[in-house]
N, C-alpha and C positions, 0 to 999 in steps of 0.2 A: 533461142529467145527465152527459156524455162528460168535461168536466173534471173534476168530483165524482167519479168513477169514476175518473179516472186519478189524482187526491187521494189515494184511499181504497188502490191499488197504490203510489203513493207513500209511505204510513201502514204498509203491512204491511211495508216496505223500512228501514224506520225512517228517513227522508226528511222528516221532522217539518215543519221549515218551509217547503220545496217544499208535500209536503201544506197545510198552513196557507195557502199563496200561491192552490191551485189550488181550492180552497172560498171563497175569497173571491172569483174572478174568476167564482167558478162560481154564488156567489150576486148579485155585481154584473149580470153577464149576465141573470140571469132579474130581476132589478129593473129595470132597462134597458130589455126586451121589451115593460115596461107587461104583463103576463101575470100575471093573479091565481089560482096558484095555490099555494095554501097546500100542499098535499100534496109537489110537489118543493122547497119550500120548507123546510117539515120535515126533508125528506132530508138537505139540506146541515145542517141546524140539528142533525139527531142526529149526521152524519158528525164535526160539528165538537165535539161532546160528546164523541164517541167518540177524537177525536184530544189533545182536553184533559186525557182519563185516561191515554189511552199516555205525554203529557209531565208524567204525575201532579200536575195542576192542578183537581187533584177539586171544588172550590167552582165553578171557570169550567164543568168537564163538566154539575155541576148544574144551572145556570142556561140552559145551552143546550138542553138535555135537556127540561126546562122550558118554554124556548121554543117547542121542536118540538109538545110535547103539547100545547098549550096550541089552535097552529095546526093541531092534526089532529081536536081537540075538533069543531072549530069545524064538522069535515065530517062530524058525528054519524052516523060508520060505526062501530061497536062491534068487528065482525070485520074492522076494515082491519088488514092484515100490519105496516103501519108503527108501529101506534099498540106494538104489542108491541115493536118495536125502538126505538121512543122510552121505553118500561118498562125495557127490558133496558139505557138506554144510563145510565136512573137510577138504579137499580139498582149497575148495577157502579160508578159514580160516589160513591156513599152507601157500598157496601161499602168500598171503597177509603180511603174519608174518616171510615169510623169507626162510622156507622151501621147495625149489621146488620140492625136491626127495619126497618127506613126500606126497608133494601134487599130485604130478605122481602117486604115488601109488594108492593112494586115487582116485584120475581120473581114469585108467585105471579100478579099482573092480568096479567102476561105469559103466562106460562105457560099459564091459560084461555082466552084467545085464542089461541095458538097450538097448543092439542089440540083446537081446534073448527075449524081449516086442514089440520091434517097427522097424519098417525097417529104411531104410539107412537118410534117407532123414526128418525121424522125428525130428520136433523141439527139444524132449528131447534127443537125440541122438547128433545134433547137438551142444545142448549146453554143454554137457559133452566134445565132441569132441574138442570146441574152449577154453574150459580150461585146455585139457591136452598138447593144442598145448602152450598154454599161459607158462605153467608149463616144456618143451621142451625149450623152447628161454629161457625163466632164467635160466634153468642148461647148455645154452651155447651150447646145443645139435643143431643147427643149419639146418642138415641138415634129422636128424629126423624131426622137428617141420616142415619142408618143406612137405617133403614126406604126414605128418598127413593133412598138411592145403592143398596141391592140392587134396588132398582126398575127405576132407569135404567139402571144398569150390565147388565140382564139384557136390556132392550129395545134396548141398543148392540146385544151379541153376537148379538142374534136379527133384527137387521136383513136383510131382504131384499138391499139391496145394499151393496156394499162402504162402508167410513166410512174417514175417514182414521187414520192410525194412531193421530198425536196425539189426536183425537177420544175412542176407544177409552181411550187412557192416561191423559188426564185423570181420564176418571170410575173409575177402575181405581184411580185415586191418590185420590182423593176418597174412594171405598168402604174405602181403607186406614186412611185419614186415621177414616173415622166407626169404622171395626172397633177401631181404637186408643183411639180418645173410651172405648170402652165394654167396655174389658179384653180386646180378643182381639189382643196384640203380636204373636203369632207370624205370623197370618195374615196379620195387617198389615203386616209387615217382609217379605212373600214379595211380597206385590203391589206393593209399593213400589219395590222391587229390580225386579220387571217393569216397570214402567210410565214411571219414572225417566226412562228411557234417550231410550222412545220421545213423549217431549216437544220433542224437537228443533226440527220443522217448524211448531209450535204459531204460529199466526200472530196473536195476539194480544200482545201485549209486558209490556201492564201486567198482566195477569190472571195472564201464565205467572211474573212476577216473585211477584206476590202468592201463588201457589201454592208457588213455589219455599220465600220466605219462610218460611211458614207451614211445608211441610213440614221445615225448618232450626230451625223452635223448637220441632219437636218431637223431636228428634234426641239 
């Protein structure tokens, strides 16, 4: 998984086809080994899901996405950490391409497996949480997406250990985002103005565009 790993560093760099180069070497390598395992298999097959939405190739992310679950099925572990990252990686793939119900779904099976691995307050918890709130506001659900973001947004700030800042301001921007769906402007132009700012370091590309966006049409 060492080149897949350095793919996935080359992805958060915006290194698109480097990344692309080093998941393919990384899954020729394990085809080569005669090594039948479906599970790092998967890995490179969500990585490369994951890297088809950052160059907003939404239909290829799905398919790959697809792929991955398809091969994690197959090791009928219900609580394996990956099968939620291959949820999460279709998810954000559907959201992106149009599908917010598609992508609800996809969040939510995520999301259950991933509060039955980690408590409330885990990063990976939370970042399921701020996609399916994401996925709420485009189906217009207003006053769910509310409900989900005072939720999460309270279990950021109560986190035992530090979060990144970005982390933090996402769902800060998201709670803005639901408080404005459902008439409270005011409060919603104060968090927004907090939160803004500290998006910077956000290491996701396509999600932080897609946040951006959205926050821009409602402006």
């Amino acid at each position: 998984m060492a080149l897949a790993n350095i793919g996935r560093v080359e992805e958060e760099k915006g290194n698109y086809a480097l990344a692309g180069e080093y998941f393919n070497h990384a899954h020729k390598v394990l085809v080569g080994s005669n090594q039948t395992d479906s599970s790092l298999e998967a890995k490179i097959e969500v990585y490369q899901a994951l890297l088809a939405t950052d160059q907003g190739e939404t239909a290829e992310a799905i398919r790959q996405a697809y792929l991955a679950l398809a091969l994690l099925r197959t090791l009928k572990d219900s609580e394996n950490p990956d099968v939620a990252s291959g949820l999460l990686a279709l998810g954000q793939a559907k959201l992106l391409g149009g599908d917010a119900a598609g992508a609800e779904s996809a969040f939510r099976e995520a999301l259950t497996i991933r509060q039955r691995l980690y408590p409330p307050s885990h990063p990976e918890v939370l970042q399921v949480n701020a996609r399916l709130i994401e996925a709420l506001l485009a189906e217009g659900r207003s006053k769910d997406s509310l409900t989900q973001a005072e939720g999460a947004f309270k279990q950021a700030l109560d986190a035992p250990y530090p979060l990144p800042k970005w982390r933090i301001a996402e769902l800060k921007i998201l709670k803005a985002m639901a408080l404005s769906a459902t008439g409270h402007t005011a409060e919603s132009s104060a968090l927004i103005s907090e939160g803004r700012n500290e998006l910077v370091d956000y290491n996701q590309p396509a999600m932080r565009r897609y946040l951006m966006e959205r926050l821009r049409s409602r402006s």
